[in-house]
N, C-alpha and C positions, 0 to 999 in steps of 0.2 A: 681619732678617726672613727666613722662610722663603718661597720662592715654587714651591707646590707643579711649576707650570707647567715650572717649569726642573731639576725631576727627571727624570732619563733614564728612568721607569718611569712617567713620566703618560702618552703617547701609547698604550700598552697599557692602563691604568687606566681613559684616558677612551675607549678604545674601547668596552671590556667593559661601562663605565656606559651607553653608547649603546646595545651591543647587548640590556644587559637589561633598561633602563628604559624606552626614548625610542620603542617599535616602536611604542604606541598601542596599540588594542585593535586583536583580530581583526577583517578585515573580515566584513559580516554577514553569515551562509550565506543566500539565499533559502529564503522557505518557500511550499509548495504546499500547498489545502486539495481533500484528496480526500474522496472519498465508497468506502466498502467497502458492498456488498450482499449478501445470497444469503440463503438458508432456510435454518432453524433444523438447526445440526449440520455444515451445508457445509465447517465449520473456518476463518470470519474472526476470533476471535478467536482461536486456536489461531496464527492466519497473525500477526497485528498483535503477539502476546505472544513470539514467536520473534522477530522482526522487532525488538521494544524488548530482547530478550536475556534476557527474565521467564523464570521456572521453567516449564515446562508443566506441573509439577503441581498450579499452584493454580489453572488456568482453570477459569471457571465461564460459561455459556452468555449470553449479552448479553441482560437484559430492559429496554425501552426502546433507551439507545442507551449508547454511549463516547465519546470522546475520545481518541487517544493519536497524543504527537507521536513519530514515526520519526525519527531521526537521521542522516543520512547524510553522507559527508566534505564536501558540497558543496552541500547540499540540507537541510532538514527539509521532513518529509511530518506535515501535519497530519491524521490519518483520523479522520475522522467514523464508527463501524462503527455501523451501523441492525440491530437483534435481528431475525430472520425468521420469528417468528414470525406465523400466518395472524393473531391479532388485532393487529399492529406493523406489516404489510408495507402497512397502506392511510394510514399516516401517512409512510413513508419522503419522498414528494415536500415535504412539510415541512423538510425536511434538505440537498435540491440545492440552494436557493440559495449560491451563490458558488465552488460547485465546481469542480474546476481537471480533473478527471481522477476518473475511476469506477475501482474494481476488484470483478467482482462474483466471487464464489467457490461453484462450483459442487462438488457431490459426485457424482464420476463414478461410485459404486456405489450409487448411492438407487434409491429403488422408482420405476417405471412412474407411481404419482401424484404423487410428489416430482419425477421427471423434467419430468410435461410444466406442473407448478406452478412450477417456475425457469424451463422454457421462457417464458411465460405472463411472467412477471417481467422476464424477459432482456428478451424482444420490447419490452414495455411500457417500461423505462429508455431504451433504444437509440431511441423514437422521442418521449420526453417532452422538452418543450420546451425546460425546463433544461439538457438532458444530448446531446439529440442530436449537437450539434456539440465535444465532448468527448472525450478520449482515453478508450479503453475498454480494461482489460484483465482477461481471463476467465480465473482462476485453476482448473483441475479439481484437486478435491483428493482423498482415497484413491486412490493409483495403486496404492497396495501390496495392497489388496483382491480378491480374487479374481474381486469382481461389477463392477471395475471395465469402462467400454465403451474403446474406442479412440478416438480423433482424429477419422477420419472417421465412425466413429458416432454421436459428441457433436456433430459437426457437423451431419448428416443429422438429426439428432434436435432440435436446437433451429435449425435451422431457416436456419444461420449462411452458406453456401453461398452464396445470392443478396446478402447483405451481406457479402461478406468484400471486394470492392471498397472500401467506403465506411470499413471500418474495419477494422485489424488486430486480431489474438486472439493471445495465446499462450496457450497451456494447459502448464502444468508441476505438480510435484507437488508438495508442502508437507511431504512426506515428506525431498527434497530439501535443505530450508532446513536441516535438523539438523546439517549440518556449516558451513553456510556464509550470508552473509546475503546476502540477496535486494539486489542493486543493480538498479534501473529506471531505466532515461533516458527521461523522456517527454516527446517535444515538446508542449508548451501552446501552444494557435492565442494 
């Protein structure tokens, strides 16, 4: 009788079986379910579809709502993206339930009534019941636009100043994402 055991090439063999059968599965990435915000054009679907590696030639503008799970090495981001449209934006609170983290996406070169209508938005999420105690992060997108404002003008202009205690903001540009993917580490209370 053969006994494979007592071949001088089993202890390499039964290594190699060990290393590529016996691991189990991956353990499971946690997933986060966020909530994306903003008015119609802001660029959250533009942001979410860079974000899953999609072409951005086939985005088309969110009516109602999406779904899309983000990937990351250590994480998935389930985003909920809400369309911003003025007949959409008074069902958005339909959609915080169970939300882990907001990111709302402003257009830092919109008109004076698009400006103080995300204002009005912004204010309104930051202090709604759902959300208030929630990590918030405030995406400015066209930086590349010429009508875009600065940092502390988008500050000064919605308002952010007397809250910036209470919660951090980063503003970057989505411009930005085309070479590289957007990694977030957000502490959840």
């Amino acid at each position: 009788k053969f006994d494979l055991r007592e071949n001088i090439f089993f202890p390499f063999f039964w290594q190699c079986f060990r290393a590529l059968c016996c691991k189990g599965p991956p353990p499971a990435r946690p997933e986060y379910d966020l909530v994306c915000i903003g008015l119609t054009g802001s660029g959250k679907t533009s942001l979410l579809s860079k974000l899953c590696s999609e072409s951005p030639d086939n985005v088309v503008s969110t009516t109602g709502f999406s779904i899309k799970a983000v990937p990351f090495q250590n994480a998935i981001l389930n985003v909920k993206e809400l369309g911003g449209a003025d007949n959409i934006r008074k069902y958005w609170s339909r959609y915080y339930q169970g939300s882990q983290g907001v990111i709302f996406v402003l257009d830092s070169a919109s008109s004076e009534d698009d400006l103080e209508a995300a204002r009005n938005e912004l204010h309104s999420a930051l202090q709604h019941p759902q959300l208030c105690t929630l990590p918030f992060l405030i995406l400015a997108n066209h930086q590349d636009k010429p009508a875009a404002r600065s940092v502390q003008e988008r500050c000064h202009r919605y308002g952010l100043k007397m809250i910036l205690n209470l919660f951090s903001f980063l503003f970057v540009s989505i411009l930005n994402l085309l070479f590289s993917k957007l990694l977030l580490v957000m502490e959840f209370a």
